[in-house]
C-alpha positions as CSV (number, residue, x, y, z in Angstrom):
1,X,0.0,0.0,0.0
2,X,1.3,3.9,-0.6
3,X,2.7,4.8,2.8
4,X,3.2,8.5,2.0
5,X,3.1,9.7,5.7
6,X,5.1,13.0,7.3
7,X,6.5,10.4,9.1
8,X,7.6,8.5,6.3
9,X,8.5,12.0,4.5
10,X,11.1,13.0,7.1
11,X,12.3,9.5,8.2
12,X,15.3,9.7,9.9
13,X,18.3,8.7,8.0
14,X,21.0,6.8,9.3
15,X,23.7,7.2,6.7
16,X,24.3,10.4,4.6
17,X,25.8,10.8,1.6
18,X,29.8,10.8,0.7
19,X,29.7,14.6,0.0
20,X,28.0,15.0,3.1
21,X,30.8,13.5,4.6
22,X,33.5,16.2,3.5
23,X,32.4,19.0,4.6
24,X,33.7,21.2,7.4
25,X,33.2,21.7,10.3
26,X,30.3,24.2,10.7
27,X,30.3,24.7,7.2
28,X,26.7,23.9,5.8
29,X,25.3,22.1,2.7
30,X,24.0,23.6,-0.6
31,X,21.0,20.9,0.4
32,X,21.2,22.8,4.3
33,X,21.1,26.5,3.1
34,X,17.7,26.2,1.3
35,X,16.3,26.0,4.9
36,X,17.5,29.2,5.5
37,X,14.3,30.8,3.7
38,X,12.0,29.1,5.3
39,X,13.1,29.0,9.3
40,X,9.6,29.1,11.5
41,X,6.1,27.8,12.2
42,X,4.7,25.7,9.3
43,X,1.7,23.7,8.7
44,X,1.1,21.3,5.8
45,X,-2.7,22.2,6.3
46,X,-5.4,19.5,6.5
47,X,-2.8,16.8,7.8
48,X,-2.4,17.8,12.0
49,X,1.8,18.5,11.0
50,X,3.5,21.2,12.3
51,X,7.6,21.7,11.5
52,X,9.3,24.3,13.6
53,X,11.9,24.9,11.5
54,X,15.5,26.5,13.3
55,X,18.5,27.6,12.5
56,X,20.2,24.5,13.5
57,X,17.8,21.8,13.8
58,X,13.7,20.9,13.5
59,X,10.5,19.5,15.5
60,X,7.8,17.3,14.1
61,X,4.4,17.7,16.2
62,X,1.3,15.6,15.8
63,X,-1.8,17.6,16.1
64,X,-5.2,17.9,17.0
65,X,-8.1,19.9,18.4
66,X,-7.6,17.4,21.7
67,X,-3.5,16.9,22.1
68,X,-0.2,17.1,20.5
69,X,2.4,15.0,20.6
70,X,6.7,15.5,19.4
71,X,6.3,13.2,16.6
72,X,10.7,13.7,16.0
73,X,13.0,15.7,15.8
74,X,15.7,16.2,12.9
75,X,19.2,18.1,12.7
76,X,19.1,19.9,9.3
77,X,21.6,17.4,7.5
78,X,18.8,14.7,8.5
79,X,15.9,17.3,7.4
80,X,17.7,17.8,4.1
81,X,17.8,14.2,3.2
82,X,14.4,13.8,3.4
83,X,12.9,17.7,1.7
84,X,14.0,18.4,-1.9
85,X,13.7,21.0,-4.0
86,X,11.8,24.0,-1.4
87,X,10.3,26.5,-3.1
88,X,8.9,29.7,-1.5
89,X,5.9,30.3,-3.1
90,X,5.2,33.5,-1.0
91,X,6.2,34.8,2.4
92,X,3.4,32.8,3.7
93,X,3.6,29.5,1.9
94,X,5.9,27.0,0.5
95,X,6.5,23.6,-1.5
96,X,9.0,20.8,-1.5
97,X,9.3,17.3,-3.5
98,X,9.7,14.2,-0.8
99,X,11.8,11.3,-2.5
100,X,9.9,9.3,-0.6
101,X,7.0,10.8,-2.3
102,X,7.6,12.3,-5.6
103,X,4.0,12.7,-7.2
104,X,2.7,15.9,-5.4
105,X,4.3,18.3,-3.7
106,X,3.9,19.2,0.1
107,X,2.8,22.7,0.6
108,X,3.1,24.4,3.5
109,X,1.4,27.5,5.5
110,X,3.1,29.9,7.8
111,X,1.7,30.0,11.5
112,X,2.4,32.5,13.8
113,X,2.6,30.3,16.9
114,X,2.3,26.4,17.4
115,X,-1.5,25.1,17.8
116,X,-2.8,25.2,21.4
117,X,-2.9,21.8,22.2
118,X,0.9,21.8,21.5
119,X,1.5,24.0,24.9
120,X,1.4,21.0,26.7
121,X,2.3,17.4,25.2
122,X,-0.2,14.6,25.8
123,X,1.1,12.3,28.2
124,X,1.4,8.6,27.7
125,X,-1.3,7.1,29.8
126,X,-3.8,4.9,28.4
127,X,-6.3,7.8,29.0
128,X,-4.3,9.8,26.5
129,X,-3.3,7.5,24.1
130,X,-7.6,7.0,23.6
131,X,-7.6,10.9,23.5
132,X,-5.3,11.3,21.2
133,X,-6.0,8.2,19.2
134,X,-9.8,9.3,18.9
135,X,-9.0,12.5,18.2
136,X,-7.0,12.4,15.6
137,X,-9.2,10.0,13.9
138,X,-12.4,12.4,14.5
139,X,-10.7,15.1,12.9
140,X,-8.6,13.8,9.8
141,X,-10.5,10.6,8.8
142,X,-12.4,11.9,5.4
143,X,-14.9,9.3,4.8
144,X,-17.2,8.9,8.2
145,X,-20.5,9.4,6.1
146,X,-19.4,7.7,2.9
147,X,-18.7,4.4,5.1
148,X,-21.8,4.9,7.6
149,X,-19.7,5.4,10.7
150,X,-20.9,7.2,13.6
151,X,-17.4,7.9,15.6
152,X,-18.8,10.6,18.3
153,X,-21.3,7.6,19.5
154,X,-18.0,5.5,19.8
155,X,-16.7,8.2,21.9
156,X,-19.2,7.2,24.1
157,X,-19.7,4.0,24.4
158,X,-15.5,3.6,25.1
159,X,-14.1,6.3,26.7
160,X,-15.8,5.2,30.0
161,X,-14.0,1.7,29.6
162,X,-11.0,3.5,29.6
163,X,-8.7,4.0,33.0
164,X,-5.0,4.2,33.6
165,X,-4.3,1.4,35.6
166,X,-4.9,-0.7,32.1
167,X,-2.0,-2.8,30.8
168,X,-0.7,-2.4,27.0
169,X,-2.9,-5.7,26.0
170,X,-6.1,-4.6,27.2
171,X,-5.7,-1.1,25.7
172,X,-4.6,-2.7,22.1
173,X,-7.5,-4.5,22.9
174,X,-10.0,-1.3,23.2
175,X,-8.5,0.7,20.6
176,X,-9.0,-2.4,18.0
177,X,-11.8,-2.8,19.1
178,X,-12.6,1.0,18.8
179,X,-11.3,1.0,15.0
180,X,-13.4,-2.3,14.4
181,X,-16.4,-1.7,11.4
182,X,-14.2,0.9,9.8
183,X,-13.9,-1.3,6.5
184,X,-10.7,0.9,5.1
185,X,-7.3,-1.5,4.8
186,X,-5.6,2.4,4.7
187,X,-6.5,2.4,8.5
188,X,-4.3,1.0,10.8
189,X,-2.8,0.5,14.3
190,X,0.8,-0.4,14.7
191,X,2.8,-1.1,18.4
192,X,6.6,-2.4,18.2
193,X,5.2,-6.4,17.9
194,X,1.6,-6.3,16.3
195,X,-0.5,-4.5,13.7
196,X,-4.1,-4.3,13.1
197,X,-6.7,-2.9,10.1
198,X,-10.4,-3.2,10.3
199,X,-10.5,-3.7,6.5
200,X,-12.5,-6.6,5.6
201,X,-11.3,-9.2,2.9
202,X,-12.8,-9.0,-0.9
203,X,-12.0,-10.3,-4.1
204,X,-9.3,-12.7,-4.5
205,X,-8.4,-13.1,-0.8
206,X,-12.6,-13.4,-0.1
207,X,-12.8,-16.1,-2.5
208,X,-10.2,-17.8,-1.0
209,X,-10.6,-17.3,2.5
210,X,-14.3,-19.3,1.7
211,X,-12.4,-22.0,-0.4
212,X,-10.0,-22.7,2.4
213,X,-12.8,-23.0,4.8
214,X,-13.9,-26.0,2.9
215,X,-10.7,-27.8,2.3
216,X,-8.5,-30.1,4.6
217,X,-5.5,-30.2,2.8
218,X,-3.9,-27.1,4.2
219,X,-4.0,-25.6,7.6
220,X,-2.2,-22.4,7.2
221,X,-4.2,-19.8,5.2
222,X,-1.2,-17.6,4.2
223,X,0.4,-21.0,2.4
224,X,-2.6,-21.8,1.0
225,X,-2.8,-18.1,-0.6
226,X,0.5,-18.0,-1.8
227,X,0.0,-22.0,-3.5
228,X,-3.3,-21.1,-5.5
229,X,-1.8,-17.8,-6.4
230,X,1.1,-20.0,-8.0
231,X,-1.5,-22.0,-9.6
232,X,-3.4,-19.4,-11.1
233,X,-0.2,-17.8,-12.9
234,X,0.9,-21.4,-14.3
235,X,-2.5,-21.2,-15.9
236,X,-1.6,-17.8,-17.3
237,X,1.9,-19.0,-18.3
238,X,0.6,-21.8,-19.6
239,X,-2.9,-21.7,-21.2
240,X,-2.2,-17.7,-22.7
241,X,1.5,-16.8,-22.7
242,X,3.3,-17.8,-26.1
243,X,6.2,-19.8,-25.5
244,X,9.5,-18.0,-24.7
245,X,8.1,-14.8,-24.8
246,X,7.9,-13.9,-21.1
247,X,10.1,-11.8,-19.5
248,X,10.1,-10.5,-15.2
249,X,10.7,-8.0,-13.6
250,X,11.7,-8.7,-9.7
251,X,13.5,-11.5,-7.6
252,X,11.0,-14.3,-7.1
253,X,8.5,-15.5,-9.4
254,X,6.0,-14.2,-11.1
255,X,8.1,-10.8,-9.9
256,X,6.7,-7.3,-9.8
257,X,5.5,-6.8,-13.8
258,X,5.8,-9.6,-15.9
259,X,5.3,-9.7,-19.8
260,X,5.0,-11.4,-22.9
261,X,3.0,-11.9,-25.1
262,X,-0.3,-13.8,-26.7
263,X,-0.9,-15.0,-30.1
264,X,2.1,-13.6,-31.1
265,X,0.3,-10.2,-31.5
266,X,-1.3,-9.2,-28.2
267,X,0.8,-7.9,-25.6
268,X,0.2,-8.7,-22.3
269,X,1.8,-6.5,-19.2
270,X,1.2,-7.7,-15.7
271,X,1.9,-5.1,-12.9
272,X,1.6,-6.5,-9.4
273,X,3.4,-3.8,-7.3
274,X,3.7,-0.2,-7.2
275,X,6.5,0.0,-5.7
276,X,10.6,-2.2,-4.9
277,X,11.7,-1.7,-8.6
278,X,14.6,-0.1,-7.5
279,X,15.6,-3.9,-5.4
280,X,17.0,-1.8,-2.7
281,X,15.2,-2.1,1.1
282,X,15.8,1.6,1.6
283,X,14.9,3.3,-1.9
284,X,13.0,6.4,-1.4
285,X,9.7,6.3,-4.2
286,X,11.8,8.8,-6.2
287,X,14.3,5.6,-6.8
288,X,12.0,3.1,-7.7
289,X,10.1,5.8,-10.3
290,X,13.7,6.3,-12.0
291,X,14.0,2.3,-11.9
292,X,10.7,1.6,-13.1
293,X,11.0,4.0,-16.2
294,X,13.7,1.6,-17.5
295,X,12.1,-1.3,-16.8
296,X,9.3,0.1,-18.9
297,X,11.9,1.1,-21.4
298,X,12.1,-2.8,-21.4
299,X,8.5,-4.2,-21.9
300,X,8.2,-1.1,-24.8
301,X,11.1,-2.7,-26.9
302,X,9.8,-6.3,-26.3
303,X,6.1,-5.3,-27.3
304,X,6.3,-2.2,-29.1
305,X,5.1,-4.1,-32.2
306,X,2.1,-5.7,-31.3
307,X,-1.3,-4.3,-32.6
308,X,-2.5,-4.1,-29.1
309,X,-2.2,-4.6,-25.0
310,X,-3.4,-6.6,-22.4
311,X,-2.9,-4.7,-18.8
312,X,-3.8,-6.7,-16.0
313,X,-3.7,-5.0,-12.4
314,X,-6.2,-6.7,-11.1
315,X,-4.0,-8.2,-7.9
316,X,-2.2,-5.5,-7.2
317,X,-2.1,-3.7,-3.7
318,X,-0.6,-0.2,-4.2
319,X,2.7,0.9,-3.6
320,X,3.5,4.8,-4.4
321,X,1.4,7.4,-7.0
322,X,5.1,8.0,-8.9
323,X,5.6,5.1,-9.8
324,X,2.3,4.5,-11.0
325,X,2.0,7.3,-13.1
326,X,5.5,6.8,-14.7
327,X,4.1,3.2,-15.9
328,X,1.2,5.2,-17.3
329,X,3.0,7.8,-18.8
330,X,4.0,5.3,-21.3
331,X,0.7,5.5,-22.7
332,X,0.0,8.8,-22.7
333,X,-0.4,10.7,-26.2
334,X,-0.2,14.3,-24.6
335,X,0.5,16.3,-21.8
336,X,-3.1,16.4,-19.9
337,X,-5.0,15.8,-16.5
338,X,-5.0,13.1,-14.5
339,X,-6.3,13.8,-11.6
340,X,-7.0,16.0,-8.5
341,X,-6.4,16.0,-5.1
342,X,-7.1,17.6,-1.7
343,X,-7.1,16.8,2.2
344,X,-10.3,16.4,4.5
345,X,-10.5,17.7,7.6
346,X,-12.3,19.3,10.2
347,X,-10.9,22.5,9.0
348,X,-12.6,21.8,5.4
349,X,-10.5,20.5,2.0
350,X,-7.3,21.8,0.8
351,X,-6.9,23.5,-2.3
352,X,-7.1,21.0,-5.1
353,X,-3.5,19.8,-6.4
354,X,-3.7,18.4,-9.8
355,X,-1.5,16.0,-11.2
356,X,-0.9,15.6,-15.1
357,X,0.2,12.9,-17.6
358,X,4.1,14.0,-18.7
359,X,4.7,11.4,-21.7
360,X,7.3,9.3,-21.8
361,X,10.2,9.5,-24.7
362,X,8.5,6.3,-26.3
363,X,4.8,6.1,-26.4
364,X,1.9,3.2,-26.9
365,X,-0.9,4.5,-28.5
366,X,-2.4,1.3,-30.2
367,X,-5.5,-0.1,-28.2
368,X,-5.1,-0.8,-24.7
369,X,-7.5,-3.3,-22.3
370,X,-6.8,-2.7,-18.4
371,X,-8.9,-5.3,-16.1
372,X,-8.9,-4.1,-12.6
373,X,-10.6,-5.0,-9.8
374,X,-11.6,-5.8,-6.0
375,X,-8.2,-6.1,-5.0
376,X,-6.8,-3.3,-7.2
377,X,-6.0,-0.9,-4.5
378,X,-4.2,2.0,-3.5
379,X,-1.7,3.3,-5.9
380,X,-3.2,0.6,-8.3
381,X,-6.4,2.5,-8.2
382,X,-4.3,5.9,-9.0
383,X,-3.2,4.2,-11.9
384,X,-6.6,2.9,-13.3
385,X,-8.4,6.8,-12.5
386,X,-5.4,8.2,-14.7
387,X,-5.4,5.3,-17.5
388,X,-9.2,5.8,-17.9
389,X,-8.6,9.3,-19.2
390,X,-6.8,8.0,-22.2
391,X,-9.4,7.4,-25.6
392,X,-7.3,4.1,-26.5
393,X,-8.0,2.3,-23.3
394,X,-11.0,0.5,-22.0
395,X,-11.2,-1.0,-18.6
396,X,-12.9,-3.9,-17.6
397,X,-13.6,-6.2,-14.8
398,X,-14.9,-5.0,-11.1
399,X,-15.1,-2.0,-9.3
400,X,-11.5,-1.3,-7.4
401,X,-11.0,-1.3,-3.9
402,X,-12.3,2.2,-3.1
403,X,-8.9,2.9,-1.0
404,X,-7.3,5.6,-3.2
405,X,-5.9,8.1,-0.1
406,X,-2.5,7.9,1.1
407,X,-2.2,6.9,4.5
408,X,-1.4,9.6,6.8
409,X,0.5,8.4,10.2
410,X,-0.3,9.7,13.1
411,X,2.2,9.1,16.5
412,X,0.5,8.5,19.3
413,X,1.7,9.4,22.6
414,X,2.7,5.8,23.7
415,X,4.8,5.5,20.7
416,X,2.6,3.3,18.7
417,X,1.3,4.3,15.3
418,X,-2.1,5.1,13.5
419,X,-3.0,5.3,10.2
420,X,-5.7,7.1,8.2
421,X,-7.2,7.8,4.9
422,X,-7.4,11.5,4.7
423,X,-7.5,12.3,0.8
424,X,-9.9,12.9,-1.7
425,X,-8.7,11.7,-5.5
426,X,-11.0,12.5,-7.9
427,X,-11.0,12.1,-11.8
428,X,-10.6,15.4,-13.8
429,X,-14.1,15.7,-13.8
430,X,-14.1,16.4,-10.2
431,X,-15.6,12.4,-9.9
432,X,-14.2,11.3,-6.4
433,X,-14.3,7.5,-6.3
434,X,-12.9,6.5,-3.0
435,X,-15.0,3.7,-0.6
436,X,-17.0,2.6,-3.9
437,X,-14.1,1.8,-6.0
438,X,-13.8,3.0,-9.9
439,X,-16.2,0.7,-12.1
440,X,-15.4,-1.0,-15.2
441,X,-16.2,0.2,-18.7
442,X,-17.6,-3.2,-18.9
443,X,-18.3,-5.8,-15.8
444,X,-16.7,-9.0,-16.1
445,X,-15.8,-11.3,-13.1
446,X,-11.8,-11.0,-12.3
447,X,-11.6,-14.3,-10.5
448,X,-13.8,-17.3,-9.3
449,X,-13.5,-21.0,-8.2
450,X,-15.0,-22.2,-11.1
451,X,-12.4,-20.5,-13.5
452,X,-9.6,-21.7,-11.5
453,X,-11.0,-25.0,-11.3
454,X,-11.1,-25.5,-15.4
455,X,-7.9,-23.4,-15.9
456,X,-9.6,-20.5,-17.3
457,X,-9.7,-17.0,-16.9
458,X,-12.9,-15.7,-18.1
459,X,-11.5,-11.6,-18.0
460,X,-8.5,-12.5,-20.2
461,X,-10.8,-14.3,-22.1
462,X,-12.9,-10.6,-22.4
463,X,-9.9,-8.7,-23.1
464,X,-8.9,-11.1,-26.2
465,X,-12.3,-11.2,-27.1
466,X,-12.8,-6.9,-27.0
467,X,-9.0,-7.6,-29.3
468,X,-10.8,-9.5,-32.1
469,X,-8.9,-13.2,-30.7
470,X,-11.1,-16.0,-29.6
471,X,-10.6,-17.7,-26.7
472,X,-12.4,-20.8,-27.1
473,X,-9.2,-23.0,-28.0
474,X,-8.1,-24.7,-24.8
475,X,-4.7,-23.6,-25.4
476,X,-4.2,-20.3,-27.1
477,X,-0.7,-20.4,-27.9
């Protein structure tokens, strides 16, 4: 899933770079100086983060209208690692690129003073950490109507449960419960051993949560997900794939993208992650975009001759909004909207940021079939809203996930972490599409028992149909 967080913006970083490394004594950075236009109070508005920027050094608070919390704090050599390119807009406000991050820019507003609630820092008592927790959830969760939840009544019904003589188990235990019915995999509830998200299983996993429920052969549901999963891409290999034309992108099988191609004319380009192109465990987003543009370079070369494409996202979970916009830059005829953005709050929205196609060197613009679907989440779902836009590509298959926002992180006072979905994404008709997912052009089912059972795969069968190919050979290559 797309983690873009403050927290994850301004990581701190461990090891700095070899020119970092020769300076002098006292002597700052080119990186270090561009601070010096922006020292103060600053508030990336709609998100509860305020960055006290000094001479020498910065604070990170966590904030809402019932507590505040020092979510880090960062000497400017760590702060410059993790901010690129500020700009001062105005005396008032100013943007910077995160290359943990790249797609949008953070924008940020001057305040005069810290919020209120920062004069005193919440404590860590299990009193607090519900305060805080509730909260921040009450004030920066977007989508209380649009998923039917009534958080003021939960206020209620557990803040008398809470007390301070309460071990770390029994709170976990509260504030799970507390998040419980909040069907949003972009919320979640992190301590230093356990995590938790009220999302509720669909699509693929659904299907096969149900399936293992009625089997014996395997106890262990995540080895029975991973086995069936194999199964259903030897069927793809197999049954669709021409022979020796598949190439993968990643280190294990079936990788991040794989590709090949079908019928010898019909190119087929499977993306199953958003993000890790770059193979490193601590690329920032901006890497893995840079690394996924050649890879793409790659599956351009190997199908730039067909008379038409196959995408298939339909399992893929997210990952970061670069990276899926420089996969579907590739397709782009023009520079053009995408989409648009803002924040939900308390406060209101944030301006709208808009994000457009910038086309790539090489370009496909023969006719293009994208099945999505139930498990096509997060950045995956940034990808379909932006594909959609283009005249050569239909999409088929199920609604999406309906979990377009990053997650923004929250700190709480104990140390453990929340999560929330905070953003509105909408199409550039101003069409936002989060909770109900973005529907197909045309419905077709993305995955079933039955199809797996007979080896077939009645959406690829769709997308070779909508081609002109028939699919009613038993094996297509």
């Amino acid at each position: 899933m797309k983690l873009l967080s403050l927290l994850l913006f301004f990581t701190v970083v461990t090891s700095f770079s070899a020119n970092a490394g020769c300076q002098e004594p006292g002597e700052k950075t080119e990186r270090e100086t561009e601070f010096e236009s922006v020292l103060g109070i600053w508030e990336r508005r709609g998100y509860g983060d305020v960055f006290k920027i000094e001479a020498d050094h910065a604070v990170w608070y966590n904030y809402a209208r019932g507590g505040c919390v020092v979510a880090a704090e960062w000497n400017l050599t760590e702060l410059a690692g993790q901010i690129m390119d500020v700009e001062v807009l105005s005396e008032s406000t100013f943007q910077a690129t995160s290359p943990r991050a790249p797609a949008f820019p953070v924008v940020f507003d001057r305040r005069e003073s810290l919020p209120e609630t920062c004069a005193s820092m919440s404590s860590s008592t299990p009193v607090s950490v519900f305060d805080f927790l509730w909260h921040n959830v009450n004030d920066y969760y977007a989508f209380f109507a649009e998923r039917d939840i009534d958080w003021l009544s939960r206020y209620d019904a557990f803040r008398s449960r809470v007390d301070d003589n309460m071990d770390n188990p029994a709170l976990w235990r509260l504030l799970t419960e507390l998040l419980s019915g909040i069907d949003d995999y972009h919320v979640n509830l992190y301590s230093s051993d356990a995590e938790f998200s009220p999302g509720v299983p669909r699509g693929f996993i659904k299907t096969l949560l149900q399936a293992f429920e009625s089997q014996t052969e395997s106890n262990d549901f995540g080895v029975y997900v991973n086995t069936m999963f194999l199964r259903y891409m030897d069927i793809l290999l197999n049954r669709y794939l021409d022979d020796n034309s598949v190439q993968v992108e990643g280190l294990e099988w079936p990788g991040k993208m794989l590709w090949g191609t079908m019928r010898k004319d019909i190119g087929y380009l499977q993306v199953l992650s958003m993000e890790g192109y770059s193979n490193r465990k601590d690329a920032t987003a901006q890497a893995d975009v840079e690394a996924v543009k050649s890879v793409m370079e790659r599956v351009f070369n190997d199908l730039k001759d067909t008379s038409a494409m196959i995408i298939d996202v339909r399992f893929n979970g997210g990952g970061d909004d670069g990276v899926a916009m420089a996969i579907a830059n590739f397709f782009a005829d023009q520079q053009r909207l995408a989409m648009q953005r803002t924040a939900r709050s308390y406060a209101g929205e944030t301006p709208t940021q808009y994000l457009y196609f910038e086309p790539a060197e090489f370009v496909y613009r023969k006719p293009v079939v994208l099945i999505a679907g139930p498990d096509t989440a997060s950045a995956a779902e940034v990808f379909v809203l932006a594909m959609r836009n283009l005249a050569q590509v239909q999409v088929i298959g199920e609604a999406t996930q309906g979990t377009l926002s990053e997650m923004l992180e929250k700190i709480l006072p104990n140390g453990w972490r929340v999560t929330l979905s905070n953003q509105l994404y909408r199409d550039p008709n101003g069409i936002n599409y989060e909770v109900a997912g973005i529907p197909p052009q045309l419905a077709v089912t993305v995955f079933s028992m039955q199809d797996f059972e007979i080896g077939a795969n009645t959406a690829l069968d769709k997308a070779l149909e909508m081609l002109g190919y028939s699919s009613e050979s038993p094996e297509l290559h």
